[in-house]
N, C-alpha and C positions, 0 to 999 in steps of 0.2 A: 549659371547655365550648366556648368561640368558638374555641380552636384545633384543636379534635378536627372540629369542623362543618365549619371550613374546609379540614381535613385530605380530609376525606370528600368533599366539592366540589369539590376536585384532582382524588383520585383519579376520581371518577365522572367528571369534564370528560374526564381522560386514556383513559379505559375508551370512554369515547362515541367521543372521537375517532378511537380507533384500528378497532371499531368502524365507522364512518364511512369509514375510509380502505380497510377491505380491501373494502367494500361497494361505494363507488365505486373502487376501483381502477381498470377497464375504461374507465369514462368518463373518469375523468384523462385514464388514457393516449390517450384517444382527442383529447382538447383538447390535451394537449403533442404529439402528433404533427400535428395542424391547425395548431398555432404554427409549430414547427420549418418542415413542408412545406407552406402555407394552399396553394400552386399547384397541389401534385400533388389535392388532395380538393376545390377548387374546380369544377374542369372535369367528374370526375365529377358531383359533384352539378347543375352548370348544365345538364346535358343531361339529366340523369332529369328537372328540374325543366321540359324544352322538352318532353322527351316527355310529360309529367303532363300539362303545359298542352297540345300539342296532340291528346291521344287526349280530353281532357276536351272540348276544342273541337268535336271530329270526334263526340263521342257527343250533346251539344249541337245540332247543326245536324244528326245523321240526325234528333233527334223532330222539330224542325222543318221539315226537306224531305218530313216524312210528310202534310205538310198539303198541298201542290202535287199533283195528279190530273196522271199523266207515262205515257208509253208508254214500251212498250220500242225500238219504233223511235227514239223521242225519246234515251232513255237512251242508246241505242247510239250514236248521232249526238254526245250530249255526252262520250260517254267516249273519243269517236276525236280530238276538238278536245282536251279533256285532254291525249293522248296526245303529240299535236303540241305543246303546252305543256310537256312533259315530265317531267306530273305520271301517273303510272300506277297509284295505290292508290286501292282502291274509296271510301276513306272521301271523296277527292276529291270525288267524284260525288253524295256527302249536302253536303258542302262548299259545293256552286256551287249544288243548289238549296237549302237552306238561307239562304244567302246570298239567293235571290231571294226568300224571305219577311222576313228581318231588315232588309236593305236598306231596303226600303220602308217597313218600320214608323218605323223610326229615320227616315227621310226626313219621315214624316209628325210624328213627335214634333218635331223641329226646325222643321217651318214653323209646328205648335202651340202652343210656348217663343215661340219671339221674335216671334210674332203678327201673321208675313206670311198667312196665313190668310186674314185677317181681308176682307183687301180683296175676295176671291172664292174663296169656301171650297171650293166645289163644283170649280172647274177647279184650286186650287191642290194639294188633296188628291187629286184623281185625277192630277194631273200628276207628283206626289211618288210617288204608286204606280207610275205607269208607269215614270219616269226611273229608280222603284230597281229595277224587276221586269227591266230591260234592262240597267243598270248592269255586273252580273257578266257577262253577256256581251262588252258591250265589254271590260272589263274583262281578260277570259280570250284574248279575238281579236287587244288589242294584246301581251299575252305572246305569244301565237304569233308574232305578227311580228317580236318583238323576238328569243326563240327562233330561228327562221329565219336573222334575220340574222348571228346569231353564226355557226350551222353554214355558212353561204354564204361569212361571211367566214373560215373558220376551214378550210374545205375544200382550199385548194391548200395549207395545210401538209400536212395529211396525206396528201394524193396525196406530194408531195414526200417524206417518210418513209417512206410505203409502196415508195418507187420506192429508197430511199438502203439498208430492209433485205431488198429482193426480191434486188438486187445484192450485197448482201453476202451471199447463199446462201441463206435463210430464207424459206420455202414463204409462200404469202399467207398460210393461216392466223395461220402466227407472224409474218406480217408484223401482222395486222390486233392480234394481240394486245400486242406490245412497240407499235404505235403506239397502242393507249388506253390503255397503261400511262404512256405517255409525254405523252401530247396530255391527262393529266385533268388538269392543275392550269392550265397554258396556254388549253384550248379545252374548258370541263367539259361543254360541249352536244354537241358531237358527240365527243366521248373518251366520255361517256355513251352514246351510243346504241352505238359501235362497242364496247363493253362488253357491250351486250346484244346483238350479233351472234356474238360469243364466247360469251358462256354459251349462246345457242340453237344454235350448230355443236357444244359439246362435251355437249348434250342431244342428238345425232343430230337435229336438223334440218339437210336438205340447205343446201349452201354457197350456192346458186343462190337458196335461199327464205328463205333469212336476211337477204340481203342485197337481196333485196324489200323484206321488211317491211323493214330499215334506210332504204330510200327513202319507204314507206307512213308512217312513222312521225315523218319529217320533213317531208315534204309541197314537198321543197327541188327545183326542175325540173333544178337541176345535181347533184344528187344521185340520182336517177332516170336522168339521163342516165349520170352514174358505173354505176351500180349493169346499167344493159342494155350498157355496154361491155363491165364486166368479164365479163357472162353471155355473151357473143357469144365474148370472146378464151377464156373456156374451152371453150367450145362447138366453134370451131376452132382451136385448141389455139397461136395467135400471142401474141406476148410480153409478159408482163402491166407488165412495168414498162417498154417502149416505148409500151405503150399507156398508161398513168397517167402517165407522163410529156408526150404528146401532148396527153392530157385536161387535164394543170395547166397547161401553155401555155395551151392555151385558154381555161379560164378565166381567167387573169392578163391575157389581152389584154380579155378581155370585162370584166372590170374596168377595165379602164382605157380601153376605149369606154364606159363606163358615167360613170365618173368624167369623161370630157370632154365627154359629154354633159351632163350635169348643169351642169356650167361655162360651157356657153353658152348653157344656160337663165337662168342671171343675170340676164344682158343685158334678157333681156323681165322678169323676176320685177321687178327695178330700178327699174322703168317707173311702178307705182305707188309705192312709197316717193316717189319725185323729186317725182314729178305731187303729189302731195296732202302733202308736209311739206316736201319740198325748195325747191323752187319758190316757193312761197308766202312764205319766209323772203326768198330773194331778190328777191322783187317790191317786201316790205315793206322793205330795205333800200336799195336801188338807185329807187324809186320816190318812198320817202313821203318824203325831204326836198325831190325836186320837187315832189309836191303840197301838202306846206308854203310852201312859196315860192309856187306857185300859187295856193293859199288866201287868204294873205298879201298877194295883188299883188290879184287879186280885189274884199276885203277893201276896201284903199287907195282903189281906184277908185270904190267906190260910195259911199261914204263922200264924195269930191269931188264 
């Protein structure tokens, strides 16, 4: 009887298992293929996982930028500094005011926890609102700067390239496109934007107003300045890479008046470090074993 039970216990175990195996089958193979490749199914999934997290984010901070009373002049005004930041999706825009109501909450929760509050609740908590209701602006204003600076420093490559495939035969068009094909891992700020100069010329926007907004959109004075050269040498029909060539000189000289400027600003910036930590070390040095001695001699004398 106990071997017939156990007979029957086999088999069911075997029957389950198998069973079992053609049911998961799919999923195995989905784990032996994560072992074999975990790198190729990694990467996808990290990025569905930044997209989840950031649309979850962006639908998060539109209820709450619902609470802020905003115009559309305002809105218009924050979505052009965006732009200059080189953020261009609407969700940005629930983002930054969003961010002006979270900010301060959070600012206020932290002086509430660690019970700086306490000392003067009224200025400390209205200070905590104010500093976060502005926070995302500063915030957003030094991105643009830092933005800026890339494309300013990043600009006489690309004149340079422009001028290296205008000569080698290839119209500005295809110059402007093999140079943000080339310039996006190097200089991703302005390889970005001349990106979006090529999609809006192969949308039939004129070449003249593309590369407007390419200057509108950086907000860069030597790029504005590029951008009415090149509208001029088309206009009177003179040589586009004589000219982007003349234009990179001059900025590389302007750079490097820029640079030597700054370098003999030193000299006064210098002035206080010396004055108030420099100095001081040397007085205590060079001084206080004569006024020990002096102390000391002092001292002797009165004492007689």
């Amino acid at each position: 009887m106990g071997f017939i039970a156990f007979t029957f216990f086999a088999i069911f175990l075997l029957i389950a298992s198998g069973g079992l195996l053609l049911f998961y089958r799919e999923a195995m193979l989905k784990r032996l293929s994560d072992v074999i490749s975990p790198r190729a199914k990694q990467e996808p999934r990290l990025k569905t996982a930044i997209q989840q997290t950031g649309s979850s984010i962006s639908g998060a901070m539109g209820h709450l930028e619902r609470i802020l009373p905003k115009s559309q002049a305002e809105v218009s005004v924050v979505q052009k500094r965006l732009t200059l930041a080189g953020y261009r999706s609407e969700s940005a825009v629930k983002i930054i005011y969003g961010a002006k109501v979270l900010v301060p909450l959070i600012l206020c929760t932290l002086a509430i926890v660690s019970g700086v509050w306490h000392a003067n609740p009224m200025i400390i908590l209205v200070s905590a609102l104010g500093l976060g209701f502005v926070a995302p602006d500063f915030w957003l204003g030094r991105l643009i700067k830092k933005r800026q600076g890339k494309i300013r420093r990043g600009l006489p490559d690309v004149l340079d390239l422009l001028v290296i495939c205008i000569e080698a035969g290839l119209s500005l068009d295809q110059a402007t496109v093999r140079t943000a094909e080339e310039l996006r891992a190097a200089q991703p700020a302005i390889g970005d934007e001349l990106g979006v100069v090529v999609l809006e010329q192969r949308a039939g926007i004129a070449r003249a107003e593309a590369w407007k907004g390419f200057g509108e959109r950086t907000g860069v004075d030597s790029v504005r300045s590029l951008v009415s050269i090149l509208i001029q040498s088309e206009k009177f029909g003179t040589s586009v890479a004589k000219t982007l060539r003349t234009h990179s000189d001059t900025l590389r000289t302007q750079r490097r008046q820029k640079v030597e400027e700054l370098a003999a600003k030193t000299t006064v910036k210098l002035v206080f470090p010396l004055v108030f930590f420099i100095f001081p070390s040397l007085f205590l040095v060079t001084l206080g074993p004569a006024a020990i001695i002096m102390a000391e001699s002092f001292k002797k004398f009165l004492t007689h």
